[in-house]
N, C-alpha and C positions, 0 to 999 in steps of 0.2 A: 478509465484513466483518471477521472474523477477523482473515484477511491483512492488510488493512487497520492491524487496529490494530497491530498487530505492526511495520507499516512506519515510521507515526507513532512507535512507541516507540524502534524502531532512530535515527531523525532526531532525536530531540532527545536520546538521551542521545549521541549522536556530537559535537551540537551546543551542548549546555548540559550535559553530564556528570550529567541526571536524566532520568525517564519524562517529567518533565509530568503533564497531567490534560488529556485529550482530553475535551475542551468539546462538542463538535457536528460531525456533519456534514453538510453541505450538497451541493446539488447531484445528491443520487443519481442516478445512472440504470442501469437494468438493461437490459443489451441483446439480450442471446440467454442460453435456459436453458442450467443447469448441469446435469448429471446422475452419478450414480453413479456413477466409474473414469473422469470426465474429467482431465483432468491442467491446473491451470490456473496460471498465472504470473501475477505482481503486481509491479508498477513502481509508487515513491513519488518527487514529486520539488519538495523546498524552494519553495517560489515565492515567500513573504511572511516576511520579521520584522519583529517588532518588540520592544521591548524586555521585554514578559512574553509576546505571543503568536507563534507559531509557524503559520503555511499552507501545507499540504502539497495537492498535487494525485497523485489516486491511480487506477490502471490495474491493472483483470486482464483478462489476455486466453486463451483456452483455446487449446491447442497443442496438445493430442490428445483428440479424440474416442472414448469409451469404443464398444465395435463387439459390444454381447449379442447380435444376432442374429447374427453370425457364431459367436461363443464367448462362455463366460461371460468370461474374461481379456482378450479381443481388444480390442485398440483401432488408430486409424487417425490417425496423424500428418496435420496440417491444412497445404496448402498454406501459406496465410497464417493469423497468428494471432488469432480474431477475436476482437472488444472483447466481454466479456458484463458489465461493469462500471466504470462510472469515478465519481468523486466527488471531492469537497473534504473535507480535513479541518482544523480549529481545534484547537489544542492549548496549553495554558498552561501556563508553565515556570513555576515555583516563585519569587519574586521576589531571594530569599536566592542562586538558583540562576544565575538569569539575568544578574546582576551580577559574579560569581566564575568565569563558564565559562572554562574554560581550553583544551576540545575542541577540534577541527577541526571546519569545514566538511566534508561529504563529499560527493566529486565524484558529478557525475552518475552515471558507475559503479557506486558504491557504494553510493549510493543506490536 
């Protein structure tokens, strides 16, 4: 959820040049565990504005499997990367903020 928040802050100050105030999240779902020395990646991506609120849709997918029964360090790259988290997030830009943004949009890319 961490990553998460972090994605949501990245999105609105690219897009309202502030954090915001991350309101709620909706939607969790947890899909497969995490465990210790897995290596997991998070995708965040725009979906909703409006004029003070912000809707992000958010994605971690684990890409390597940490592998203690082989070694304590071992880990085993995953064919495909599988989903162990996605969610919605709500975020409120600042109204002072959201009037005056002067940022870019960030491409899906970047985001």
């Amino acid at each position: 959820m961490r990553l998460f928040g972090d994605l949501v802050t990245e999105i609105t100050v690219r897009t309202d040049g502030d954090e915001g105030l991350l309101a709620q999240y909706s939607d969790i779902r947890f899909t497969a565990p995490v465990r210790p020395g897995d290596y997991i990646e998070a995708r965040a991506r725009l979906v909703r504005r409006t004029r003070l609120r912000r809707v992000v849709e958010l994605e971690a997918h684990k890409v390597i499997r940490a592998s203690p029964e082989q070694a304590d360090s071992a880990g085993e790259v995953l064919d495909e990367p599988q989903l162990v988290c996605a969610a919605t997030a709500t975020t409120v830009v600042p109204h002072r903020r959201a009037h005056t943004a002067t940022a870019r949009t960030p491409t899906a890319e970047e985001a």
